[in-house]
Structure formats: C-alpha cells, structure tokens
N, C-alpha and C positions, 0 to 999 in steps of 0.2 A: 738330935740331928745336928749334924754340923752340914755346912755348905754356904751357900748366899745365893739370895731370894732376890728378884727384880718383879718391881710391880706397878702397874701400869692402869691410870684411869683416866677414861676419854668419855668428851661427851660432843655427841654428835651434832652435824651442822642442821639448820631447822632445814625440814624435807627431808632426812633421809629415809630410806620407806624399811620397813622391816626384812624386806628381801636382800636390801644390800646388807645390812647388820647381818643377815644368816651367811650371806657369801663369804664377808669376811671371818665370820666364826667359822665356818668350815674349811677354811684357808689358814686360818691359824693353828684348829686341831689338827693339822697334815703334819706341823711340822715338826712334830717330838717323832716323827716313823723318818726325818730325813736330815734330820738332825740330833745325834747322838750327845750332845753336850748336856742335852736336856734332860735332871732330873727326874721333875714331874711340873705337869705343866697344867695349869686349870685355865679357864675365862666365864664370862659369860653376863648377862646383862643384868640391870639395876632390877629387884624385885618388887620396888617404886614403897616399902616396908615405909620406907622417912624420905620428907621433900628435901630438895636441893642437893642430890647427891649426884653423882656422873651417871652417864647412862650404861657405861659398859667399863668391865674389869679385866685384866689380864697378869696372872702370877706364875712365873717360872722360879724351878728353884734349879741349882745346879751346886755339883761340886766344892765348885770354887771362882773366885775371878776369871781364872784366865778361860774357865768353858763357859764364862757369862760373856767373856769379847766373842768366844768362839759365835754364840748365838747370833751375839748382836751382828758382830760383823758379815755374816752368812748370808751370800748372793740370794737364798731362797727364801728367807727371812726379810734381806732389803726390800725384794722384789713386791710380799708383804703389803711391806708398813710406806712403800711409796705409793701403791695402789689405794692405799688407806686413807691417804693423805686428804684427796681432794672432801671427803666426808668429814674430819680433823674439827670441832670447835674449838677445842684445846685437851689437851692432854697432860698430864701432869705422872711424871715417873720415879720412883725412888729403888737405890739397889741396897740393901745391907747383907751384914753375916749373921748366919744363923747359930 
C-alpha cells in the first residue's frame, strides 16, 4: 500500500465519563461518509492490555499529503476536534508515508 497514515493518541482529561468518549467516537466515525479524502479510517479506545498507555487512538490513511490537508483542514473535521478539545489531557500526533 502506498499513501500516508496520520495517527493520533489522546488521553483524556480525569472525569471524562464514557458517554462523551462514545459521543466523540460516533462523530469521528461520520466523517469518512463526508469526507472523501479518507482512505480508511479506524479509532477506538485503550483495551487497558499494558499500563500507561493513552486512553483513545485514532488512524486515518489517505492517498497522499495533500488529502491528509484535505482532512485536516475540513470545517467538519475542525468542528470535531474543537468540540473535543475541552476533554484534550494531551494528545500526541504523528503523520508518515506508507
């Protein structure tokens, strides 16, 4: 497979309750139907396997660079990852090629 992968690990602020973590996982699965850049798009939370790990994942692959700006840049996607924000303990993101 050729393209470039962005990957994405957050770990949540203490109180977040399980129902916002599903809110936001169900807001992120939306947007590979509304956003076409998206190769293949996975998430989903820590399965607690080994301590000290983030609490939630998120891996998009895509074509190439410039439908990985498409993503990122994408008002539906911001709109996302601003609402996300206030839950945010840190986040740590890397993009390479496949």
């Amino acid at each position: 497979m050729t393209g470039f992968r962005h990957v994405v690990l957050i770990t949540w602020i203490e109180g977040t309750t399980t129902a916002q973590v599903e809110e936001v996982a169900a807001r992120l699965r939306d947007l590979p139907a509304v956003i076409p850049a998206i190769r293949d798009y996975s998430l989903g939370t820590n399965a607690g396997v080994n301590a000290g790990g983030a609490d939630f994942a998120i891996v998009a692959d895509f074509a190439d660079r410039d439908a990985y700006a498409t993503y990122r840049d994408d008002p539906v996607h911001r709109a996302v990852v601003d609402d996300m924000k206030p839950l945010i303990a840190s986040r740590t993101a890397i993009q390479y090629e496949l």
